[in-house]
N, C-alpha and C positions, 0 to 999 in steps of 0.2 A: 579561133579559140586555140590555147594551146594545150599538147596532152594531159598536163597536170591540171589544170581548171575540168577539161574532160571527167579525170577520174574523180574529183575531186565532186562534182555533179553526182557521178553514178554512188557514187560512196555515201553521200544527204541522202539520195533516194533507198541504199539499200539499209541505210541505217535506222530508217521508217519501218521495216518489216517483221520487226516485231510482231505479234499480234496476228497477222498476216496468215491467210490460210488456203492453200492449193487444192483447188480442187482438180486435182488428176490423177487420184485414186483413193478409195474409201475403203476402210475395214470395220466392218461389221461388230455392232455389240457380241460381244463372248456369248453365249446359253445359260453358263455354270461358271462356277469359281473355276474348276479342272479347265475348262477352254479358257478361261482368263490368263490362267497360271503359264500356260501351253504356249498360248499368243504369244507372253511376255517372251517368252524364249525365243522364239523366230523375229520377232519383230525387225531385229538389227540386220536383218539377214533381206530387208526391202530398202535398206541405205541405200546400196549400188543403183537401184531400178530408182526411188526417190531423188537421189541426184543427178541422176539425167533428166526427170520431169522437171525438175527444179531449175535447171540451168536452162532448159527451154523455155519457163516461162518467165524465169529474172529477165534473160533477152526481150523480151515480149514486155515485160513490165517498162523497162528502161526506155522502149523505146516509141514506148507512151507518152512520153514529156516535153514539152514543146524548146525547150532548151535543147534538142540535136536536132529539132528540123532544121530543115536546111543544110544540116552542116555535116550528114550521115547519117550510119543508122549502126544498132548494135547488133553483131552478128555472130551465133557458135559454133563452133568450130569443134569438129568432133568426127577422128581424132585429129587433135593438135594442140597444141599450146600456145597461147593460154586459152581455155576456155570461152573466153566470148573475147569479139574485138570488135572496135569501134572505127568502121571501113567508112571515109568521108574524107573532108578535111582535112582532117586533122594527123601532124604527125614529128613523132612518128607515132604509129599505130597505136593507141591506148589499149591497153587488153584487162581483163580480171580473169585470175584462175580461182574457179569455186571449189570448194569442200563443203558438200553437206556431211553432217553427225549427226547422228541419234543417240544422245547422252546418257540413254538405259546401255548402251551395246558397252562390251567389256574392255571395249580401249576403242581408241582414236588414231586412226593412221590417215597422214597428208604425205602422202608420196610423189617424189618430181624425179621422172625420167632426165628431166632437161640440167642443165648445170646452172651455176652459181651467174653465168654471163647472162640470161636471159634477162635477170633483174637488173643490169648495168646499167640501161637506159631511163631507167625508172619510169619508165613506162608499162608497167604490169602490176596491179594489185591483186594482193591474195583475199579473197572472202571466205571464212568461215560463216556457213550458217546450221544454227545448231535448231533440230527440229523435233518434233514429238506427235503421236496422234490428239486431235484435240481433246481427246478423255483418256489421257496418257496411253490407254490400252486399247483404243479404237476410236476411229473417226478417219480424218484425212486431214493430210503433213500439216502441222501448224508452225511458222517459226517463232521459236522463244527467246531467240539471239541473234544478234550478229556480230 
């Protein structure tokens, strides 16, 4: 298989996850509007801890799919870049660098320590996935994009 068919696989399967809902951490119904109001404010501030849960279990998702037996497995790399890479066969190394967002939080930052060469190879895709609690103010991460 060659890297771009690789990514090209992981890309169909991540563009299914819509819908999709992580269960590796849950926020409780508010009490009152005032703890509703509150939540809302903090919320943005469980991106950082949501995407690391997230990117451990997109790993885990991926490589549920009978399209890489045999031929590797998907693996995260943390720290490093890119975010997960696809250690098998295949090569040169497929990777995806994730960005979770929470689309209430007051901006959106995708920051890359690494330089412009990293992408030379076109062998590393970027994902955004954009996420919310399933009752916009509480539940556990739901994604509503990618």
């Amino acid at each position: 298989m060659y890297t771009s068919r690789t990514l090209e696989i992981a890309s169909e399967q991540l563009l299914r996850l819509p819908g999709h809902v992580f269960d590796v951490i849950s926020i409780t119904k508010p009490v009152s509007t005032a703890a509703a109001m509150n939540l809302i404010g903090i919320l943005s501030k469980l991106s950082p801890i949501l995407g690391n849960l997230i990117e451990f279990n997109l790993v885990e998702l991926l490589n549920e799919h009978h399209e890489f037996q045999g031929l590797g497995s998907w693996q995260r790399q943390d720290p490093g870049f890119p975010d997960a890479v696809f250690r098998g066969q295949v090569h040169p190394v497929p990777g995806l660098e994730i960005k979770s967002w929470f689309p209430l939080a007051t901006e959106i930052t995708a920051r890359f320590k690494d330089s412009q060469t990293r992408f030379t190879d076109r062998n590393t895709n970027l994902v955004l996935l954009a996420w919310l609690p399933e009752a916009i103010v509480y539940g556990r991460p739901k994604i509503v994009s990618v």
